[in-house]
PyMOL Python script that loads the backbone (N, CA, C, O; Angstrom):
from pymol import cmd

cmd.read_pdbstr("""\
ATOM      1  N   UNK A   1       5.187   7.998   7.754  1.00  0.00           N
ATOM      2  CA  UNK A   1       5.037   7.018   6.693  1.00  0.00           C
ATOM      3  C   UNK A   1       3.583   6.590   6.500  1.00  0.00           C
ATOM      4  O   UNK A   1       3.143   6.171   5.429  1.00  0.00           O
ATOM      5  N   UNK A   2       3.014   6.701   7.402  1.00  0.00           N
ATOM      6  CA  UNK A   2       1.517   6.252   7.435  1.00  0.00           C
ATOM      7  C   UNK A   2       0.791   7.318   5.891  1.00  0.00           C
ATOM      8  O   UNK A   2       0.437   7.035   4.746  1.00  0.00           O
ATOM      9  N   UNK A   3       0.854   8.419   6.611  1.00  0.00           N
ATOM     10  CA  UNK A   3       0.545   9.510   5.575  1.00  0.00           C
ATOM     11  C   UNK A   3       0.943   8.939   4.362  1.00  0.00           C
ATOM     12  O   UNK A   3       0.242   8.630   3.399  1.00  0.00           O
ATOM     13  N   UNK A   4       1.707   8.873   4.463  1.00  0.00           N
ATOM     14  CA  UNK A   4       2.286   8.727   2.738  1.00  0.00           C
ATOM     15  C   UNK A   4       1.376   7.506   2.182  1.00  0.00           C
ATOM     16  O   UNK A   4       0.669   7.691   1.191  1.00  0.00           O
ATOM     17  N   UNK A   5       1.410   6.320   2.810  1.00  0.00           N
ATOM     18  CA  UNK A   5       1.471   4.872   2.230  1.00  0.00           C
ATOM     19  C   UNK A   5      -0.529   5.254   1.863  1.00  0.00           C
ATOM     20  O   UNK A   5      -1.088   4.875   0.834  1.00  0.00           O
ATOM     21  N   UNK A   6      -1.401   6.242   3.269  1.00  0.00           N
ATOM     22  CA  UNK A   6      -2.751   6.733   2.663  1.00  0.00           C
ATOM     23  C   UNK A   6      -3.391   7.220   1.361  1.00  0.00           C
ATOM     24  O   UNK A   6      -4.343   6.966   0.624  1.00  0.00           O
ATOM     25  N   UNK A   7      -2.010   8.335   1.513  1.00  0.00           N
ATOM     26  CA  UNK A   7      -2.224   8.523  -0.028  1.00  0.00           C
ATOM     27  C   UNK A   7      -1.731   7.938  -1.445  1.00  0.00           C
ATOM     28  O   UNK A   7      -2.412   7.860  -2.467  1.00  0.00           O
ATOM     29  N   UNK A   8      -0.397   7.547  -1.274  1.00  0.00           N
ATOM     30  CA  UNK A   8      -0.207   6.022  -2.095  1.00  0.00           C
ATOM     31  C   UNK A   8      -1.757   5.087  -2.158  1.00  0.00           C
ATOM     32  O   UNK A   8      -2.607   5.561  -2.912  1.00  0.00           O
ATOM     33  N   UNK A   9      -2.041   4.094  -1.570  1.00  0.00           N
ATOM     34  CA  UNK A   9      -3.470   3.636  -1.472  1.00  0.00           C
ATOM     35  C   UNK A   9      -4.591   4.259  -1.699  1.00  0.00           C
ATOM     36  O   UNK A   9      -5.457   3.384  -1.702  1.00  0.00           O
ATOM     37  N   UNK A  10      -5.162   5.488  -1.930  1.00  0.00           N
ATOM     38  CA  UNK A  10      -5.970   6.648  -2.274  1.00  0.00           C
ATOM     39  C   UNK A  10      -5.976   6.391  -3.811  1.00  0.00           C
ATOM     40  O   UNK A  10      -6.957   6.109  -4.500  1.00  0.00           O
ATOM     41  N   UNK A  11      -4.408   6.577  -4.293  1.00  0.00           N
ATOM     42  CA  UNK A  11      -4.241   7.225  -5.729  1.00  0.00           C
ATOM     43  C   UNK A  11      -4.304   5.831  -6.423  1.00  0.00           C
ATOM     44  O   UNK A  11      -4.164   5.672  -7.636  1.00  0.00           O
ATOM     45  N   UNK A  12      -4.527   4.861  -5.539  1.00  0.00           N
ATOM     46  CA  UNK A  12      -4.331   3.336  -6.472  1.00  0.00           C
ATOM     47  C   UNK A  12      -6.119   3.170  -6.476  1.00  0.00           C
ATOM     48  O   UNK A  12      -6.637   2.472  -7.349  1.00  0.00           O
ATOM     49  N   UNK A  13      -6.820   3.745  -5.619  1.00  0.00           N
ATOM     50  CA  UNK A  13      -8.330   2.958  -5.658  1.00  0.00           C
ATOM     51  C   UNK A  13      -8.825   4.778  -6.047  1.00  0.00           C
ATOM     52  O   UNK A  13      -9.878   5.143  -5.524  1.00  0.00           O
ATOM     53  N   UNK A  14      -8.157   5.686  -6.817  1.00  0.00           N
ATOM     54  CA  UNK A  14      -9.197   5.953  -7.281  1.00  0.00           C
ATOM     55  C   UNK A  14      -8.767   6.117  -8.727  1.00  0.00           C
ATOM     56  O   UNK A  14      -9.418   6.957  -9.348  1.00  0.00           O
ATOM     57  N   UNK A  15      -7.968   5.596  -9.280  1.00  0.00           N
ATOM     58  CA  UNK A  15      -7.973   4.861 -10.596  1.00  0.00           C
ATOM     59  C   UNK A  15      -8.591   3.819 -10.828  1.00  0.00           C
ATOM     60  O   UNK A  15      -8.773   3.407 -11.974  1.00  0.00           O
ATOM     61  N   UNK A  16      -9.132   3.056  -9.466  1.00  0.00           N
ATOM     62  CA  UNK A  16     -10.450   2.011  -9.848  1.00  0.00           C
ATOM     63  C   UNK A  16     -11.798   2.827  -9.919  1.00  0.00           C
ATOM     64  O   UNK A  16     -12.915   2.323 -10.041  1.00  0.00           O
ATOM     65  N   UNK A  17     -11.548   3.984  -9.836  1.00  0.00           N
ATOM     66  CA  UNK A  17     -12.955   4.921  -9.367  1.00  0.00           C
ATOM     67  C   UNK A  17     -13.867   4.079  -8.404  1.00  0.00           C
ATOM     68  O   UNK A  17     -14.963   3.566  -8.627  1.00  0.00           O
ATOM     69  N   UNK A  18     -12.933   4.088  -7.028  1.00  0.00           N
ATOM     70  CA  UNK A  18     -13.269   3.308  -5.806  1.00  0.00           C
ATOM     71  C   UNK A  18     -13.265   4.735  -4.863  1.00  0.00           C
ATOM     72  O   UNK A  18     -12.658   5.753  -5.194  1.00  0.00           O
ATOM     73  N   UNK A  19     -14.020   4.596  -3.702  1.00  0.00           N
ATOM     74  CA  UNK A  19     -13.820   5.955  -2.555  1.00  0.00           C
ATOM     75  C   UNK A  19     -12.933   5.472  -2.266  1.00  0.00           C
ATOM     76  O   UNK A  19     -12.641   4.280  -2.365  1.00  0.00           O
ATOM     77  N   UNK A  20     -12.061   6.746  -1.650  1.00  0.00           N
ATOM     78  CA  UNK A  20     -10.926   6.959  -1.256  1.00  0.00           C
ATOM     79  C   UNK A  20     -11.485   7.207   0.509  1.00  0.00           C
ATOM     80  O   UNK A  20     -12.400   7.921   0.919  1.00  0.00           O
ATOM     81  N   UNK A  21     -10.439   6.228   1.355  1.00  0.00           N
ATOM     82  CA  UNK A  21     -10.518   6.090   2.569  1.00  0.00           C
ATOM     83  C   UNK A  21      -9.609   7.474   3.385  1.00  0.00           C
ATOM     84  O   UNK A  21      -8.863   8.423   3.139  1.00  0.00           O
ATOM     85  N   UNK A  22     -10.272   6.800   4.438  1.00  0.00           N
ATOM     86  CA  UNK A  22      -9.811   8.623   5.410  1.00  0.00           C
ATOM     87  C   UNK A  22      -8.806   7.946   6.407  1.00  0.00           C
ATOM     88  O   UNK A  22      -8.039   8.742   6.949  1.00  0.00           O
ATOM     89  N   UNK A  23      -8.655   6.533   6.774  1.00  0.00           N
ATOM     90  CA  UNK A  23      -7.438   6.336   7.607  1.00  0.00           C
ATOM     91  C   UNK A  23      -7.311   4.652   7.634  1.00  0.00           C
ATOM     92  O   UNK A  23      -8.392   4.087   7.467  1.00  0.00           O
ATOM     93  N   UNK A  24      -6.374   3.947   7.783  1.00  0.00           N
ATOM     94  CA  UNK A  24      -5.387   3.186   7.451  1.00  0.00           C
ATOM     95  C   UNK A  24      -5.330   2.330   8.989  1.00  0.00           C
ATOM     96  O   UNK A  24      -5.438   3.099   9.944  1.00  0.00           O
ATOM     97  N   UNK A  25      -5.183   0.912   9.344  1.00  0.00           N
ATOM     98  CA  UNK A  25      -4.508   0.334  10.433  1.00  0.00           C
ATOM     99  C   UNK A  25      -3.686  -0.203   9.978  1.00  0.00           C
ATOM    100  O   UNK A  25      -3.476  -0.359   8.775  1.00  0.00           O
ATOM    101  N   UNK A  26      -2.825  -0.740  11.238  1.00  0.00           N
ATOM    102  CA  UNK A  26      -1.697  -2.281  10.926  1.00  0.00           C
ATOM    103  C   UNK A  26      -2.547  -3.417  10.669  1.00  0.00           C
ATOM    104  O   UNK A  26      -2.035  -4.323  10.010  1.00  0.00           O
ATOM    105  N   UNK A  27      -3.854  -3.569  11.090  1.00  0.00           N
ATOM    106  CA  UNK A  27      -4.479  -4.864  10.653  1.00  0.00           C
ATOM    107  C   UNK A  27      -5.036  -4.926   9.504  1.00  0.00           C
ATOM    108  O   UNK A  27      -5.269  -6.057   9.076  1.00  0.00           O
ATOM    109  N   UNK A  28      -5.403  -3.773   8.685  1.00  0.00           N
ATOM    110  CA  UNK A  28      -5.809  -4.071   7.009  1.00  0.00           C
ATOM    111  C   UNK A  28      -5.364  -4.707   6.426  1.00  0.00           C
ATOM    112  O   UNK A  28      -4.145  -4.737   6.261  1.00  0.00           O
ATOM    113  N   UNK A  29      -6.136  -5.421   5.918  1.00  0.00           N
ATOM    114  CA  UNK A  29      -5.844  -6.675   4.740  1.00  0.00           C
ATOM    115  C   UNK A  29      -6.058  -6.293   3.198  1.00  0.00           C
ATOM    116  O   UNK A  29      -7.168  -6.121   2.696  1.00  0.00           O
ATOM    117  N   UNK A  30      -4.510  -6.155   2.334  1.00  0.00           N
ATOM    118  CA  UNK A  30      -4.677  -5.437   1.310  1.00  0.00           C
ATOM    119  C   UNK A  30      -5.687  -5.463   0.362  1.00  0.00           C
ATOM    120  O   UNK A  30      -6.273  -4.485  -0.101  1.00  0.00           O
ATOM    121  N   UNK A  31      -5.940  -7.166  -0.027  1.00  0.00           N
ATOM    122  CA  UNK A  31      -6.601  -7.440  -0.450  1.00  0.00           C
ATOM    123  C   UNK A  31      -8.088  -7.215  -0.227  1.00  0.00           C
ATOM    124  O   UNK A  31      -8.695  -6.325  -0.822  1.00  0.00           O
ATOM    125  N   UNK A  32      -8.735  -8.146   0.752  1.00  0.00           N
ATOM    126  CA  UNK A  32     -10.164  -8.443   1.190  1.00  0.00           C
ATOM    127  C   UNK A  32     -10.435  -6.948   2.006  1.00  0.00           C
ATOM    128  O   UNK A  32     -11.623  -6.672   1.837  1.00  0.00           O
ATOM    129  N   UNK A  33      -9.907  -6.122   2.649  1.00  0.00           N
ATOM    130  CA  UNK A  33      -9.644  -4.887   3.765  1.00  0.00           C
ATOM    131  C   UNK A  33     -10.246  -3.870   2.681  1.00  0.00           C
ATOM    132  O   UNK A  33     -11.346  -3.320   2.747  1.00  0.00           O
ATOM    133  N   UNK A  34      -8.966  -3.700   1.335  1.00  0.00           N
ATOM    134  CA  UNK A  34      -8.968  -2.724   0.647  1.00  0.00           C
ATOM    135  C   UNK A  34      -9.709  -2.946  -0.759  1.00  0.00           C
ATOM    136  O   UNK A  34     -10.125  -2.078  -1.527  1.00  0.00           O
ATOM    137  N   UNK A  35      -9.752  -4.063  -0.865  1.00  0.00           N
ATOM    138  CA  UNK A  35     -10.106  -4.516  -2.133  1.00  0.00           C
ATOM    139  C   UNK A  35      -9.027  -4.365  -3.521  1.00  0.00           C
ATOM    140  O   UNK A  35      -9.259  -3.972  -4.664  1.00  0.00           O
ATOM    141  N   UNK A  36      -7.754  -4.864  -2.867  1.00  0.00           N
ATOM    142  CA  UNK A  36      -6.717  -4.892  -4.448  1.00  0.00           C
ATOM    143  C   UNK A  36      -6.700  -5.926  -4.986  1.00  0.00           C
ATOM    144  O   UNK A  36      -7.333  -6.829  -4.439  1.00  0.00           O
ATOM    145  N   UNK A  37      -6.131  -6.161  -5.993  1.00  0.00           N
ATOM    146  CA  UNK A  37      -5.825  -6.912  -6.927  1.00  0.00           C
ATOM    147  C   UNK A  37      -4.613  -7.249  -6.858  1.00  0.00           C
ATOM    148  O   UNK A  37      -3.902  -6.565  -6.122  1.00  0.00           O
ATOM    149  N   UNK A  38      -4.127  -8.159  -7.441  1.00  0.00           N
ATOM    150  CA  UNK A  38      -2.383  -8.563  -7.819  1.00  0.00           C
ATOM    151  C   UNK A  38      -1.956  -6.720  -8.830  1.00  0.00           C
ATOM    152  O   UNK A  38      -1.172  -5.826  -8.511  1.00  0.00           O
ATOM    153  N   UNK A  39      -2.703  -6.819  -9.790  1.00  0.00           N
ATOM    154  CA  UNK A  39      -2.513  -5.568 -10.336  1.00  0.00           C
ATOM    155  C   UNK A  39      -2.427  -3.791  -9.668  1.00  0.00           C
ATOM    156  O   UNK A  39      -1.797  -2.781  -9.980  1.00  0.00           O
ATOM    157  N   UNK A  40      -3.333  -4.116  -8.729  1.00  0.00           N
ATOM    158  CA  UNK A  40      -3.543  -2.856  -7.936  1.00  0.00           C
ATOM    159  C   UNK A  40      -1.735  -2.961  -7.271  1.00  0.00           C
ATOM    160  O   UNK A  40      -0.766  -2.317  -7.673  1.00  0.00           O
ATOM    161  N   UNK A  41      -1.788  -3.991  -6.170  1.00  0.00           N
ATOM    162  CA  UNK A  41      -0.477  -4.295  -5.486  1.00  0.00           C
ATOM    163  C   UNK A  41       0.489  -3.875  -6.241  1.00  0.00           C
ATOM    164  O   UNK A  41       0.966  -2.752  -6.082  1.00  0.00           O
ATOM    165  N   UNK A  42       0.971  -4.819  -7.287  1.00  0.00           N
ATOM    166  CA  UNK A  42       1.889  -3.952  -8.058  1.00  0.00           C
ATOM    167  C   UNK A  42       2.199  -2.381  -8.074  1.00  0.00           C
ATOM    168  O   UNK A  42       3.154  -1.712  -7.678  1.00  0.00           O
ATOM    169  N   UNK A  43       0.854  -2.043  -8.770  1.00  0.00           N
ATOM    170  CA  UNK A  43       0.833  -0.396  -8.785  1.00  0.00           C
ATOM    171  C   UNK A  43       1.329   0.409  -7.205  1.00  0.00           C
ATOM    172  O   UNK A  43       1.890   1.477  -6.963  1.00  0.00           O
ATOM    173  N   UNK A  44       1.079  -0.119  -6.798  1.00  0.00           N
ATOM    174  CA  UNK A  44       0.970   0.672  -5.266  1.00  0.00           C
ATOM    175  C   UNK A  44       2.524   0.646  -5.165  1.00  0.00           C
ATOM    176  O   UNK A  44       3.172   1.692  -5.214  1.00  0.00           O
ATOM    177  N   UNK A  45       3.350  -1.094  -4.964  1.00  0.00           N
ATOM    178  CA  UNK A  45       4.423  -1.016  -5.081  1.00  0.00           C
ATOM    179  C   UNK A  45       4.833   0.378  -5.840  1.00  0.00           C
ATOM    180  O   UNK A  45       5.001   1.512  -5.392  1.00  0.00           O
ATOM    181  N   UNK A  46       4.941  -0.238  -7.374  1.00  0.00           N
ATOM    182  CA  UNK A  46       5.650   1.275  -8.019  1.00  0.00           C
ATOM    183  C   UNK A  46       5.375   2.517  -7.352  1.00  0.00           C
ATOM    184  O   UNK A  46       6.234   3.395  -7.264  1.00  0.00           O
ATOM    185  N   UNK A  47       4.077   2.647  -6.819  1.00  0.00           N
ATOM    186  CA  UNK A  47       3.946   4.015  -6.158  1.00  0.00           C
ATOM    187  C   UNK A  47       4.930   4.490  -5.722  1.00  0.00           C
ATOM    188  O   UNK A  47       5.602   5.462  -6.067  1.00  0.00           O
ATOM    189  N   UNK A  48       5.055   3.441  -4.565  1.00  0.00           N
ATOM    190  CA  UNK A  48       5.814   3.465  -2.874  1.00  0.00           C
ATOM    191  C   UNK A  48       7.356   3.625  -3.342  1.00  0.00           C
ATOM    192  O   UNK A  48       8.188   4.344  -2.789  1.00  0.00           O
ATOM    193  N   UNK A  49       7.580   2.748  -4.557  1.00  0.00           N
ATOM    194  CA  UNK A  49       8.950   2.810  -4.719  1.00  0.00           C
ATOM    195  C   UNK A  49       9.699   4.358  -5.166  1.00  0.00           C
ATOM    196  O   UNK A  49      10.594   5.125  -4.812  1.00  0.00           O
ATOM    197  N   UNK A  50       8.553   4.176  -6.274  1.00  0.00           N
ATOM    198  CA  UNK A  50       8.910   6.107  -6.519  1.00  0.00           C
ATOM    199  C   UNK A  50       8.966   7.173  -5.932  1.00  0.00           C
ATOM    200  O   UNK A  50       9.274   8.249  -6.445  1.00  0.00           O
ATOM    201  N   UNK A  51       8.585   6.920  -4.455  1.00  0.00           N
ATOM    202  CA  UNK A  51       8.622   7.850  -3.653  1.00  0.00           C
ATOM    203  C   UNK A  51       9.674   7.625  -2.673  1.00  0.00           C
ATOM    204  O   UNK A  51      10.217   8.535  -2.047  1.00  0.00           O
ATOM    205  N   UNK A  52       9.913   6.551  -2.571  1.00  0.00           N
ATOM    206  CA  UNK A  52      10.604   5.920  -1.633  1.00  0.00           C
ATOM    207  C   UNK A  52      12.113   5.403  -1.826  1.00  0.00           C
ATOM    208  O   UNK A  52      12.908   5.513  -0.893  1.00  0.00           O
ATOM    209  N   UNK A  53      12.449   4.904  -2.908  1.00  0.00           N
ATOM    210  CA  UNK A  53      13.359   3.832  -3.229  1.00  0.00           C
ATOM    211  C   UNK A  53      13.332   2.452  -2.368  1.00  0.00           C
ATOM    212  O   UNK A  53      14.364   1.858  -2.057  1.00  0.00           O
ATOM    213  N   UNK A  54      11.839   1.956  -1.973  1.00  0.00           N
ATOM    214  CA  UNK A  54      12.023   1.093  -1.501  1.00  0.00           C
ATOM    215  C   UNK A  54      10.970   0.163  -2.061  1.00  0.00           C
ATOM    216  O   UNK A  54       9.818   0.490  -2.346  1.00  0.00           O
ATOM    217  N   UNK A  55      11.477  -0.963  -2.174  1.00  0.00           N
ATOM    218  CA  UNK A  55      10.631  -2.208  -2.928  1.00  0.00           C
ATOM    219  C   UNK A  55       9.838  -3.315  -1.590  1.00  0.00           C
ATOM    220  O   UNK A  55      10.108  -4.354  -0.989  1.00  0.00           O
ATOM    221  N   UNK A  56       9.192  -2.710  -1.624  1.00  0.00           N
ATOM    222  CA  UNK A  56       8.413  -3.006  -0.676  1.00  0.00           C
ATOM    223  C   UNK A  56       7.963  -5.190  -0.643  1.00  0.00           C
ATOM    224  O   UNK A  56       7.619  -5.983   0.233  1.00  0.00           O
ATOM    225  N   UNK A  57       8.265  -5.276  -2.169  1.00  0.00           N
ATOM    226  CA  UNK A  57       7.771  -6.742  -1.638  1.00  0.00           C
ATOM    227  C   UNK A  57       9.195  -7.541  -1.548  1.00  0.00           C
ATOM    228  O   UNK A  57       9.214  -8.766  -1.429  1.00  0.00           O
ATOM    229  N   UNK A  58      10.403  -6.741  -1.616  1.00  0.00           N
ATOM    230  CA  UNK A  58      11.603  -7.081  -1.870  1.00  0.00           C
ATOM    231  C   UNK A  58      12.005  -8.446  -0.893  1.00  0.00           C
ATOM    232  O   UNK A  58      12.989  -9.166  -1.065  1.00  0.00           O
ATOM    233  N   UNK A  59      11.141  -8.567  -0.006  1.00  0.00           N
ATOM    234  CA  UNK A  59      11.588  -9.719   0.764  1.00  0.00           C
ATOM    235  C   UNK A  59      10.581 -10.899   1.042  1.00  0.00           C
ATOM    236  O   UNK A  59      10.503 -11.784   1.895  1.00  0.00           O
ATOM    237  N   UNK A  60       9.541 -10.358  -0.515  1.00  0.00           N
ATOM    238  CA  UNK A  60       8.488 -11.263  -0.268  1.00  0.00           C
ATOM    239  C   UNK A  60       7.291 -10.675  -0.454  1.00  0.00           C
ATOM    240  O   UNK A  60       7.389  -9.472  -0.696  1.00  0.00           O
ATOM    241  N   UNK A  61       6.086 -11.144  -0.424  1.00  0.00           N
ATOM    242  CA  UNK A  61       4.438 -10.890  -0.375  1.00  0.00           C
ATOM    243  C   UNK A  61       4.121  -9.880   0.832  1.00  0.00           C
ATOM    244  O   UNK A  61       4.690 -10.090   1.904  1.00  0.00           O
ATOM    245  N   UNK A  62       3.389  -8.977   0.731  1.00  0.00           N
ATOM    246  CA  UNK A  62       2.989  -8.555   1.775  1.00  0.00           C
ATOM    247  C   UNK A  62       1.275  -8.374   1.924  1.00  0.00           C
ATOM    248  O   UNK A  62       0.796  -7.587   1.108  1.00  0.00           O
ATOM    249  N   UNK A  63       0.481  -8.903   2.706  1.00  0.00           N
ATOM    250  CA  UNK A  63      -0.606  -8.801   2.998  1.00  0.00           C
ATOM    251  C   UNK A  63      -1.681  -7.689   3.769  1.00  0.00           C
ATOM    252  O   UNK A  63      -2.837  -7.271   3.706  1.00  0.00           O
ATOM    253  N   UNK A  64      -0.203  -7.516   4.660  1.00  0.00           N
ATOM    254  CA  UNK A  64      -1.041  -5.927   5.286  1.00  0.00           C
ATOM    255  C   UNK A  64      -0.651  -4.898   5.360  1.00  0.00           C
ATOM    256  O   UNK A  64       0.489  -4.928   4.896  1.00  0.00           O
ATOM    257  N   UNK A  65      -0.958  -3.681   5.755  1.00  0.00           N
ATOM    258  CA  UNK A  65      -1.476  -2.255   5.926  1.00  0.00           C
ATOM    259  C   UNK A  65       0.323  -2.307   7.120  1.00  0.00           C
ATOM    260  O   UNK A  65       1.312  -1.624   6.853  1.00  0.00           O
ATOM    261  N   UNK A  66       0.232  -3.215   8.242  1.00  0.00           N
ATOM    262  CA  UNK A  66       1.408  -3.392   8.830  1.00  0.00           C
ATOM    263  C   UNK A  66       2.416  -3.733   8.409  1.00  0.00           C
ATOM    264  O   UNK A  66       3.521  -3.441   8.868  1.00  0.00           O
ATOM    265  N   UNK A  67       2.202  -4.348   7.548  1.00  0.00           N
ATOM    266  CA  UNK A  67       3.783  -5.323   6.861  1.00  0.00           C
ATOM    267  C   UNK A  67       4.416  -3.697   5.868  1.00  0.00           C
ATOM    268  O   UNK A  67       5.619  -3.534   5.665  1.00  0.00           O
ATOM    269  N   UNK A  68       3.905  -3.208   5.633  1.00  0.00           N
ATOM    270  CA  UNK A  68       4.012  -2.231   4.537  1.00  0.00           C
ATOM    271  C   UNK A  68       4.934  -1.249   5.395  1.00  0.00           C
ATOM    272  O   UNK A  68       6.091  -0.847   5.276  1.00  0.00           O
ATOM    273  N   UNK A  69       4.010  -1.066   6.220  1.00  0.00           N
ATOM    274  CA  UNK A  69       4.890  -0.069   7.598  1.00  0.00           C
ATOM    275  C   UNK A  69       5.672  -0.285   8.053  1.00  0.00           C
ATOM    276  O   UNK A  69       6.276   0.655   8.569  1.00  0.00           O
ATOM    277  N   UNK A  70       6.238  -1.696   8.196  1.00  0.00           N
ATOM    278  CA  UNK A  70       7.587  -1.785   8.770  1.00  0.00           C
ATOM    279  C   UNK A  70       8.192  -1.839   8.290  1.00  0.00           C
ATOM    280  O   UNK A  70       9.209  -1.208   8.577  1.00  0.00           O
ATOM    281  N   UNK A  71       8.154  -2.600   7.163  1.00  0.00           N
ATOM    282  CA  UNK A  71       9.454  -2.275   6.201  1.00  0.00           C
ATOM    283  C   UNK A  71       9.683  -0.768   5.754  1.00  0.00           C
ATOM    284  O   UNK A  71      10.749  -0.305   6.160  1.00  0.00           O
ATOM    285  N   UNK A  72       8.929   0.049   5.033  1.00  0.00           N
ATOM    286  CA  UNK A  72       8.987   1.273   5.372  1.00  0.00           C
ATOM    287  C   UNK A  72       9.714   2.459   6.485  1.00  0.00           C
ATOM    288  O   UNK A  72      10.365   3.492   6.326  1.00  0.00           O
ATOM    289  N   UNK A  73       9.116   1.543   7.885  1.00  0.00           N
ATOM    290  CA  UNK A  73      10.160   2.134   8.546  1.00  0.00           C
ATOM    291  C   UNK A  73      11.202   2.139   9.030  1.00  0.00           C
ATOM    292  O   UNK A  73      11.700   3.045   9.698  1.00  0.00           O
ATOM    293  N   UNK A  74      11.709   1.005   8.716  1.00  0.00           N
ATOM    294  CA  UNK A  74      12.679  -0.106   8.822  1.00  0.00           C
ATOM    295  C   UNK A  74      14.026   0.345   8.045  1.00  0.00           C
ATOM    296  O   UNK A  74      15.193   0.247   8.425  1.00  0.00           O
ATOM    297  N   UNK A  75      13.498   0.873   6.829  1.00  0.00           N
ATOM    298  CA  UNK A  75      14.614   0.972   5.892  1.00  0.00           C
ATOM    299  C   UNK A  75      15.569   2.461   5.693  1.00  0.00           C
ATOM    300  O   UNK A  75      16.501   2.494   4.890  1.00  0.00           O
TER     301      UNK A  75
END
""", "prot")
cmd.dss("prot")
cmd.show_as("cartoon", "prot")
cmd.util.cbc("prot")
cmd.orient("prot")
């Protein structure tokens, strides 16, 4: 899942024509870490969901790189 959620996050910052990162922790902070937006977030959601069927903020806000992963692996 890691893999995946990298390149999910990749394909969201380089539609900001932002560099694209080479690896991912549980402590990244989506925001201030990665530099998203409410808008980016969204997008990423839809990403994740389309790949996934899973709604990642379905139980709420998520802030990190970890929160993403567990639910992910969780489900």
């Amino acid at each position: 899942m890691k893999e995946l959620l990298l390149l999910k996050i990749n394909e969201v910052l380089e539609g900001k024509s932002m560099p694209s990162i080479t690896e991912i922790n549980s402590d990244t902070i989506l925001r201030d870490g990665l530099g998203l937006d409410s808008f980016d977030l969204a997008e990423l959601t839809v990403r994740i969901e389309e790949e996934t069927d899973i709604d990642i903020f379905s139980n709420g806000i998520v802030t990190t790189v970890g929160e993403i992963l567990d639910i992910l692996e969780n489900n």
